[in-house]
C-alpha positions as CSV (number, residue, x, y, z in Angstrom):
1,X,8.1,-32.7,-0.3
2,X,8.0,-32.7,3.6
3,X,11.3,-30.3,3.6
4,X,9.6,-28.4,0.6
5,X,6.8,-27.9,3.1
6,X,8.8,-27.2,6.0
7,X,10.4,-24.6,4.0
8,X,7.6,-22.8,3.1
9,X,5.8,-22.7,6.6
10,X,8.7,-20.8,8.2
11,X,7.5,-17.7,9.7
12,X,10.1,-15.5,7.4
13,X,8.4,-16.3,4.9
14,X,5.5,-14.1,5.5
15,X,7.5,-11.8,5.0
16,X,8.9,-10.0,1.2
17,X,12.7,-10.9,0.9
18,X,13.1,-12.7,-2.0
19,X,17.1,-13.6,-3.4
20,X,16.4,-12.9,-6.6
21,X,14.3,-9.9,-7.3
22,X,14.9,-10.3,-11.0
23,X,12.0,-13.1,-11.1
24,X,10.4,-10.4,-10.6
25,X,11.0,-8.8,-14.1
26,X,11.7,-11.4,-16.5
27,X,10.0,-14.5,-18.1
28,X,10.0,-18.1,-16.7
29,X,11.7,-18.9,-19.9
30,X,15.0,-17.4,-22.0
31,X,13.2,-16.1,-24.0
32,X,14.5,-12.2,-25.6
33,X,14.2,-10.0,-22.9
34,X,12.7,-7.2,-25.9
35,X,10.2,-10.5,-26.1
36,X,9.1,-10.3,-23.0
37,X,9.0,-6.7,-22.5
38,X,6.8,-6.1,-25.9
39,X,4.3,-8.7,-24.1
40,X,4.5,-7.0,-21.1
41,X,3.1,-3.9,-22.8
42,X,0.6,-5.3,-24.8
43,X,-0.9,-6.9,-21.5
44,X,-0.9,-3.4,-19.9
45,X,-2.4,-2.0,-22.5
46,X,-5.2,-4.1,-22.6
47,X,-6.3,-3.9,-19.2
48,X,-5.8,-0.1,-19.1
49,X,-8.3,-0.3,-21.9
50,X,-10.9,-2.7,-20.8
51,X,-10.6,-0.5,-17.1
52,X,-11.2,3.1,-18.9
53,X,-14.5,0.7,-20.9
54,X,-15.4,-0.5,-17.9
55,X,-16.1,2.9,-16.2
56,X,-17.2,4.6,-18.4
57,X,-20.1,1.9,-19.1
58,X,-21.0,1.0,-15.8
59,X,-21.0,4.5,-14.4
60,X,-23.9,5.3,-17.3
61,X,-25.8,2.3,-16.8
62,X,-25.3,1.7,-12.5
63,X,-27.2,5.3,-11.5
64,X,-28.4,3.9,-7.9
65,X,-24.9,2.8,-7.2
66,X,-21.5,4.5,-8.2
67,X,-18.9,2.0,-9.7
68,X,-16.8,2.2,-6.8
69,X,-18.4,0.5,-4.2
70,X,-18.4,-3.0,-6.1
71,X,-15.7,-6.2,-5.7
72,X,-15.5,-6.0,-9.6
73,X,-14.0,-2.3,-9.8
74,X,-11.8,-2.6,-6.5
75,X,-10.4,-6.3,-7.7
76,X,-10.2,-5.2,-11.8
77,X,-8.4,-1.6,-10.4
78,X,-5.5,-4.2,-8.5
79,X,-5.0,-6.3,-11.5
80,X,-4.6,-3.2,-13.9
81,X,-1.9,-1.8,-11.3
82,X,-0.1,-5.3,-11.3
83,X,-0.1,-5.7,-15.1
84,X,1.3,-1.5,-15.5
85,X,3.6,-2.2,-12.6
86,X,5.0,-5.4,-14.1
87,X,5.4,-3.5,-17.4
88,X,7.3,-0.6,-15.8
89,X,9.7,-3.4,-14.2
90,X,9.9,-5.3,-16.9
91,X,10.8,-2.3,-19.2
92,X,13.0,-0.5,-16.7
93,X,15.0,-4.0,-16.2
94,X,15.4,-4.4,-19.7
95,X,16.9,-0.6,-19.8
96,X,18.8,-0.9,-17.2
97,X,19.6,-4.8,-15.9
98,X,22.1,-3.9,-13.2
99,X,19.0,-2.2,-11.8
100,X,18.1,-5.3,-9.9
101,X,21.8,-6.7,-9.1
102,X,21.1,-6.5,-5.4
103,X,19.8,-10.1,-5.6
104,X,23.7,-11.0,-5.7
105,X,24.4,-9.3,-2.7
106,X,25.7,-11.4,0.3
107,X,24.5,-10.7,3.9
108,X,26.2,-7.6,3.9
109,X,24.6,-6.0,1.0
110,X,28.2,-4.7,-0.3
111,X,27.6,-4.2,-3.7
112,X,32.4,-4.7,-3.7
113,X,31.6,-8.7,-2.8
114,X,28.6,-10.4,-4.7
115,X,28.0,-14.2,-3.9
116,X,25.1,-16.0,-5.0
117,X,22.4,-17.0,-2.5
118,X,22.9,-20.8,-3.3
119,X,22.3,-23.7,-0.5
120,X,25.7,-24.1,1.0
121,X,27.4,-27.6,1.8
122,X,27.1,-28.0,6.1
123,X,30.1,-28.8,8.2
124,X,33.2,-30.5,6.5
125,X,31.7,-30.8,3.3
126,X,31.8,-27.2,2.4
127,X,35.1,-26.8,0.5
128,X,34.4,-23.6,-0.6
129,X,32.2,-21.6,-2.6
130,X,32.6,-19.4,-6.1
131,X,32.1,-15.7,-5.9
132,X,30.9,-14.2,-8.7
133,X,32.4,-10.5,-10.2
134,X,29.8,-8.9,-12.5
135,X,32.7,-7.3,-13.8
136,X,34.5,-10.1,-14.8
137,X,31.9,-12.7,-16.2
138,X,32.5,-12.2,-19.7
139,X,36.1,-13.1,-19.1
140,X,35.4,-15.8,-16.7
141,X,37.2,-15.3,-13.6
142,X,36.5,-16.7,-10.6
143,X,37.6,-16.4,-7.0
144,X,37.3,-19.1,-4.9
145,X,37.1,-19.0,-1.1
146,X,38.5,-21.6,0.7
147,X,37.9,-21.8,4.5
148,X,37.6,-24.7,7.5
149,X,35.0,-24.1,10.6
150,X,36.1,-25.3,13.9
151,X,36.2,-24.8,17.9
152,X,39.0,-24.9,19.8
153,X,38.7,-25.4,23.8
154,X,41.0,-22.7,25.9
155,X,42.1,-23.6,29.5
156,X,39.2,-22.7,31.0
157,X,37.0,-25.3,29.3
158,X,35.0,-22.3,26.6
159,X,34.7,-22.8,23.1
160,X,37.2,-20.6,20.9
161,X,36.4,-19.8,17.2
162,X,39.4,-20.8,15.3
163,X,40.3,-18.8,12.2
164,X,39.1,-19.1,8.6
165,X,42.0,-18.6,5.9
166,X,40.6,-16.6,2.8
167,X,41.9,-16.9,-0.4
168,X,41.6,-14.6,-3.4
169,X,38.6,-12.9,-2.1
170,X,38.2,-9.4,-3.9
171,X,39.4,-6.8,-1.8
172,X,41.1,-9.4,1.3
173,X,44.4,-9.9,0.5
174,X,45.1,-13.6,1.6
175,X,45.4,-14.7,4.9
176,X,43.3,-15.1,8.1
177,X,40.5,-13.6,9.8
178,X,38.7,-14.4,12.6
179,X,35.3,-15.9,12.8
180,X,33.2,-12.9,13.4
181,X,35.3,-10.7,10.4
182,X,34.4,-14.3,7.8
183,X,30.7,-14.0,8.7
184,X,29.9,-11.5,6.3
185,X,31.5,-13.7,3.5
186,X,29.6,-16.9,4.1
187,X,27.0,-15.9,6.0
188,X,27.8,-16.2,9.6
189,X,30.5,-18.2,11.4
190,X,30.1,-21.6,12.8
191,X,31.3,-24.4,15.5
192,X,32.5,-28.0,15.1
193,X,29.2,-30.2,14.1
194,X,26.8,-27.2,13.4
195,X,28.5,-26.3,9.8
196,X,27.8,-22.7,8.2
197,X,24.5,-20.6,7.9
198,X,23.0,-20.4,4.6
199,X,24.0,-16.6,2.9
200,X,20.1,-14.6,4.2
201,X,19.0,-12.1,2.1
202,X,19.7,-8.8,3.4
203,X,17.0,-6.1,4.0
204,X,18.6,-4.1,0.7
205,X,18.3,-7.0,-1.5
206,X,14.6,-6.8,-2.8
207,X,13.8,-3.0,-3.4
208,X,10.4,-1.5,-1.8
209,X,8.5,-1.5,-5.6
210,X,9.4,-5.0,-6.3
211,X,8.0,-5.7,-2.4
212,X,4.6,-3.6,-3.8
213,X,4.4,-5.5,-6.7
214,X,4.8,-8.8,-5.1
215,X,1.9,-7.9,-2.7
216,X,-0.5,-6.8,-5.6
217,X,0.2,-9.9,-7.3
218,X,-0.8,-12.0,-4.4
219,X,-4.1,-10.0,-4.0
220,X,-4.9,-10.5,-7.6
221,X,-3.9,-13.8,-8.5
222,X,-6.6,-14.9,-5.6
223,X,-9.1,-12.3,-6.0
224,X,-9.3,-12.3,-9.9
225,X,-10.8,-15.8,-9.7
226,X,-13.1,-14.9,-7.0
227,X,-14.4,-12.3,-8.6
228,X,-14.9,-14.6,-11.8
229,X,-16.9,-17.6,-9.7
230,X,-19.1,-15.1,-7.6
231,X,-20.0,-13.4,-11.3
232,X,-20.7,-16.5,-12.9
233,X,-22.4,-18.7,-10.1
234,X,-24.3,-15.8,-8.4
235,X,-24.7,-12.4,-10.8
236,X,-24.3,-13.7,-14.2
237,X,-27.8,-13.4,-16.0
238,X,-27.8,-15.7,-19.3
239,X,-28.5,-13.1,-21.7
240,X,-26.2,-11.0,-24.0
241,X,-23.0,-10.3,-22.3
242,X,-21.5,-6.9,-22.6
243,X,-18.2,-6.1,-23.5
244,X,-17.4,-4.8,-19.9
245,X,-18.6,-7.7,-18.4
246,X,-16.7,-10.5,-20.4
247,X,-13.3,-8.3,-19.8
248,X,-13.5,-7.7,-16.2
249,X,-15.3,-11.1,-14.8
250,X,-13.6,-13.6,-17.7
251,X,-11.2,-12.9,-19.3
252,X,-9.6,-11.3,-16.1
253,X,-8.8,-14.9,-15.3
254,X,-7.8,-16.1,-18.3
255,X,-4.8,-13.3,-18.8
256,X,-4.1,-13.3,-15.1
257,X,-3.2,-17.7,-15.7
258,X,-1.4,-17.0,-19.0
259,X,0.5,-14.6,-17.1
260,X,1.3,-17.3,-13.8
261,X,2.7,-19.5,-16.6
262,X,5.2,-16.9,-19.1
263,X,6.2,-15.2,-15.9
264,X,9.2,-16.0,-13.2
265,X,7.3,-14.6,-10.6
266,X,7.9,-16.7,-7.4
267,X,4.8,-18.0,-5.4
268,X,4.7,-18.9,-1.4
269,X,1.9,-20.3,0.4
270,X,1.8,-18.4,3.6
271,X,1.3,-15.1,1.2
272,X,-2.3,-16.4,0.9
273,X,-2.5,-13.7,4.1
274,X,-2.5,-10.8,1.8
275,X,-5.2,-11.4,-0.2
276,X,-7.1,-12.5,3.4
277,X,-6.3,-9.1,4.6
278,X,-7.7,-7.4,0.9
279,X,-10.6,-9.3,1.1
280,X,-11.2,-8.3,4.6
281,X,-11.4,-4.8,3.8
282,X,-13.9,-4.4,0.8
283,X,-16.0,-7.4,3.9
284,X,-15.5,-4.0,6.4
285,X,-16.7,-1.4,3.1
286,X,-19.5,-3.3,2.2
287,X,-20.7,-3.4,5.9
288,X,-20.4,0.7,6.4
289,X,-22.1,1.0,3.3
290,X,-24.8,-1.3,3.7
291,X,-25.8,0.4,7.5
292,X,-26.4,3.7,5.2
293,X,-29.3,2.1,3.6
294,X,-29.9,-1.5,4.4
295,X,-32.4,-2.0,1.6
296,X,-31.2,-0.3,-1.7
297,X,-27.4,-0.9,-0.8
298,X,-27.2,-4.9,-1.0
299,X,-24.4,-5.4,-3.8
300,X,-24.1,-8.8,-3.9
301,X,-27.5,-11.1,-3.1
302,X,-27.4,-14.7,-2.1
303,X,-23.0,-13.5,-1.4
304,X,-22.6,-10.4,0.3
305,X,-25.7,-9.5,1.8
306,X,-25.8,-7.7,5.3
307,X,-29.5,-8.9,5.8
308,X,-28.9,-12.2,6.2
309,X,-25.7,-12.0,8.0
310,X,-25.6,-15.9,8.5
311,X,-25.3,-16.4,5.0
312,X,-22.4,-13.7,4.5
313,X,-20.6,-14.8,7.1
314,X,-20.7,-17.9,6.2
315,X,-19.3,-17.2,2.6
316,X,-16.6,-14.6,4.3
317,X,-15.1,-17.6,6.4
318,X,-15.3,-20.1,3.7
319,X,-13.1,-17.6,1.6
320,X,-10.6,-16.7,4.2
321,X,-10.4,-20.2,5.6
322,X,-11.0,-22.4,2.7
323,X,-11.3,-20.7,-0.6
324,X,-8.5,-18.6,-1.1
325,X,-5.5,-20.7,1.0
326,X,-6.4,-23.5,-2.0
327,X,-6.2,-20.7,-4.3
328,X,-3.2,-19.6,-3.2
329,X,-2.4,-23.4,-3.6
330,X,-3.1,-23.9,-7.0
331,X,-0.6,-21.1,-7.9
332,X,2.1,-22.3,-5.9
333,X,1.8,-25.9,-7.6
334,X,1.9,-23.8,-11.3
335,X,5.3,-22.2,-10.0
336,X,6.5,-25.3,-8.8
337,X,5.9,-27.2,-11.7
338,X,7.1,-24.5,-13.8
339,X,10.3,-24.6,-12.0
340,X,10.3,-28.3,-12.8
341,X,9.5,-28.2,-16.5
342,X,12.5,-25.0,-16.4
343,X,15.1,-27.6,-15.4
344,X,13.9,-30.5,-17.7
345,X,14.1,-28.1,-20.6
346,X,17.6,-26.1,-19.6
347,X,18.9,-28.9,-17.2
348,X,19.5,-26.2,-14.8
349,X,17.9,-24.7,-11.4
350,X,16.1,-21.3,-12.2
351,X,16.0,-21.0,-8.3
């Protein structure tokens, strides 16, 4: 758990590399990728729906305020564009799976010599490693690289790098190469007692749109149950419900969960920065459009109300400090124990 946590608290991991982009695109589980794809859809389609009833009601019954200024609209507008977005990725993998073969790429990103971003072995215990030919899968050939790591001491008392012998690797003939020329086949050289660098994604590996949707996820997979508590705990009137309302402050939730547990979208804690930075902005909106007309422009009483600034700051810094980094949280322990209940099923490591 402690190196778990280590992991995840390393600075790159603010950041959008991921090794396997194709989590992005598929389910959790093996299920038909036509499966998966046909829910995608439907999922898409219902939120498009519910969004087009949603403004079209609200914009007839709200005539003081337009539908756009509210947390509802902006936070229900992000979850339609993840569930389209995750459609289009989903279909387009399904069309097209090499599409997304970049996650095999080494450190290089040469698209001629695919290895798998797997934990390597450190120091002596790293006999080798299997690189993978999408060409040749179906006929099960593998090339194995085999290689020792060591430092030699010249005359003068500095450290030489002594050479790596390569064997079978597509396009090297065998023989040896030099430290430096090896580091783009295992991922960067290394000296007696240090072992080898694990293979780092390169920048190529996870494509800009599957960055975008990653973002967008991580905005809506906080916001969506914000949106749902505020409603319910400070709006919600115990009357008849309209249609618009049960979509877009309930059952926004409940798809947005089913779809953390069918999905193999990967989840890391310091990404609880993005939907920080989201909610941020509508905090900035509603203050320009609250000093407009402080009295008829509160949109959120007893939550988000400029008049009693103690009170909204308060709730701002409980969000951005409390609220949201447990929400963020919560959905890294459901993708953890999904990976978990992945390898108990298939006795194998999704990741």
């Amino acid at each position: 758990m402690c190196d778990l946590l280590r992991k995840e608290f390393s600075l790159r991991n603010f950041g959008l590399q991921h090794h396997r982009p194709e989590a992005f695109c598929e389910a959790q589980w093996r299920w038909p990728r036509v499966v998966f794809v046909i829910y995608r859809l439907l999922m898409a389609g219902y939120v498009l729906f519910a969004l087009i009833e949603y403004l079209v009601t609200v914009t007839e019954a709200h005539g003081r305020h337009n539908v756009m200024v509210f947390l509802t609209t902006w936070t229900y507008i992000v979850e339609t564009t993840y569930f389209v977005l995750g459609a289009v990725l989903a279909t387009l993998y399904f069309i097209r799976p090499t599409l997304l073969r970049s996650s095999q790429l080494g450190s290089t990103g040469d698209p001629e010599n695919p290895v798998h971003n797997e934990q390597r072995p450190r120091g002596k215990d790293n006999k080798g490693f299997v690189a993978h030919n999408p060409e040749s899968v179906n006929s099960q050939e593998k090339r194995v690289v085999s290689f020792s790591v060591g430092e030699s001491q010249t005359k003068n008392g500095s450290a030489q790098p002594q050479n790596m012998t390569v064997v079978g690797l597509p396009g090297k003939k065998a023989g040896s190469v030099n430290d430096s020329e090896s580091s783009s086949v295992v991922g960067g050289g290394g000296g007696a007692g240090r072992g080898t660098r694990d293979v780092e994604p390169s920048a190529k590996c996870t494509p800009w749109y599957v960055k975008m949707y990653w973002v967008v996820s991580n905005m809506i997979q906080a916001f969506a149950i914000v949106v749902t508590v505020i409603y319910f705990t400070a709006v919600f009137e115990p009357k008849r419900i309209p249609l618009h309302d049960i979509n877009v402050h309930g059952i926004n939730s409940v798809i947005l969960f089913i779809d953390v547990a069918v999905c193999a979208r990967p989840v890391r804690l310091l990404h609880a920065i993005y939907p920080v930075v989201y909610g941020l902005t509508y905090v900035v909106w509603s203050a320009i459009y609250w000093s407009l007309d402080n009295e008829n422009n509160v949109l959120y009483k007893n939550v988000l109300d400029w008049n009693v600034p103690g009170l909204t700051v308060g709730v701002i810094l409980f969000l951005g400090f409390i609220g949201i980094p447990l929400l963020q949280l919560l959905h890294f322990g459901i993708f953890r124990l999904r990976l978990i209940i992945y390898k108990q099923i298939y006795d194998d490591d999704y990741m």
